[in-house]
C-alpha positions in Angstrom: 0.0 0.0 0.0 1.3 2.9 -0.7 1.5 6.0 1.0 -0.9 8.5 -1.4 -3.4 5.7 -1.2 -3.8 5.7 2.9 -5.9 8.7 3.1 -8.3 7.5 0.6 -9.2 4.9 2.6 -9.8 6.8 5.6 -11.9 9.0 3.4 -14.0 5.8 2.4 -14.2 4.1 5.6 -15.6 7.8 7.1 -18.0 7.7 4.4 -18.8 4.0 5.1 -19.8 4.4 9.1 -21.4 7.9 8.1 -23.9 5.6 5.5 -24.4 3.2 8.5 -25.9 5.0 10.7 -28.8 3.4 13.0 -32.5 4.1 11.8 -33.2 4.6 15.8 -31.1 7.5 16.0 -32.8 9.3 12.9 -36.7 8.4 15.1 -35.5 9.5 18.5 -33.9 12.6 17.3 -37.1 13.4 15.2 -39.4 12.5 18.5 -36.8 15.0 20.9 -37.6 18.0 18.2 -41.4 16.7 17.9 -41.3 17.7 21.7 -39.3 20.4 22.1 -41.4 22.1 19.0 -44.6 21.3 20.7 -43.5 23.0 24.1 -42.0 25.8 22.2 -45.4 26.1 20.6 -47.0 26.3 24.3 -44.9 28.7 25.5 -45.3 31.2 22.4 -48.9 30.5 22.8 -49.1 31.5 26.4 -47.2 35.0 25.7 -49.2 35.4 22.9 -52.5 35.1 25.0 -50.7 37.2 28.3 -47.9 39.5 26.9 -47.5 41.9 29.7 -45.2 41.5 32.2 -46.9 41.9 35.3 -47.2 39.6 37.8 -50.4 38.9 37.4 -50.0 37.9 33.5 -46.6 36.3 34.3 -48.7 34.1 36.8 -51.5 33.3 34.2 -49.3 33.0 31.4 -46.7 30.3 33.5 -50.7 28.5 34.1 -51.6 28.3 30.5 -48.2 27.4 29.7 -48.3 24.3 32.0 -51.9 23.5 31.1 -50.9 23.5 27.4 -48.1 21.2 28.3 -50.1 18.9 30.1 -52.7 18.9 27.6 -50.0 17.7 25.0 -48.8 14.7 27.3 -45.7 16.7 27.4 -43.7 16.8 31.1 -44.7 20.1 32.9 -43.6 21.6 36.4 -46.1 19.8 39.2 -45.0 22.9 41.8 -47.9 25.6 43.1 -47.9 28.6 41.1 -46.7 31.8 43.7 -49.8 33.5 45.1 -51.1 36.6 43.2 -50.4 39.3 45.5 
């Protein structure tokens, strides 16, 4: 083997594991962005519906937000919303 030939087989054999990839890894990536779209969606929603930032929207909009989440099947925070003052 000669020397010129050694990095065209490392170019192949890159190009060989990149083809090989697992199918799971291609479904589990597009389930993660699946999610994190949907619970980007939620929280664009919520400012959309409560924009200002008092406390009182912040508190509504952090409710709908969860309740959007939750709605979706999607893991939301389970502790009390602070108290309106």
């Amino acid at each position: 083997m000669t020397r010129s030939s050694v990095p065209g087989l490392l170019l192949l054999a890159l190009a060989a594991l990149a083809v090989a990839r697992p199918a799971g890894a291609d479904q589990n990536q597009q389930t993660s962005d699946a999610e994190w779209r949907a619970m980007d969606n939620c929280a664009h929603e919520a400012f959309r519906k409560f924009p200002d930032y008092t406390h009182e929207s912040n508190l509504k909009r952090e409710a709908y937000r969860r309740a959007c989440l939750r709605k979706k099947g999607l893991p939301a925070p389970d502790d009390p919303l602070p108290q309106p003052h």
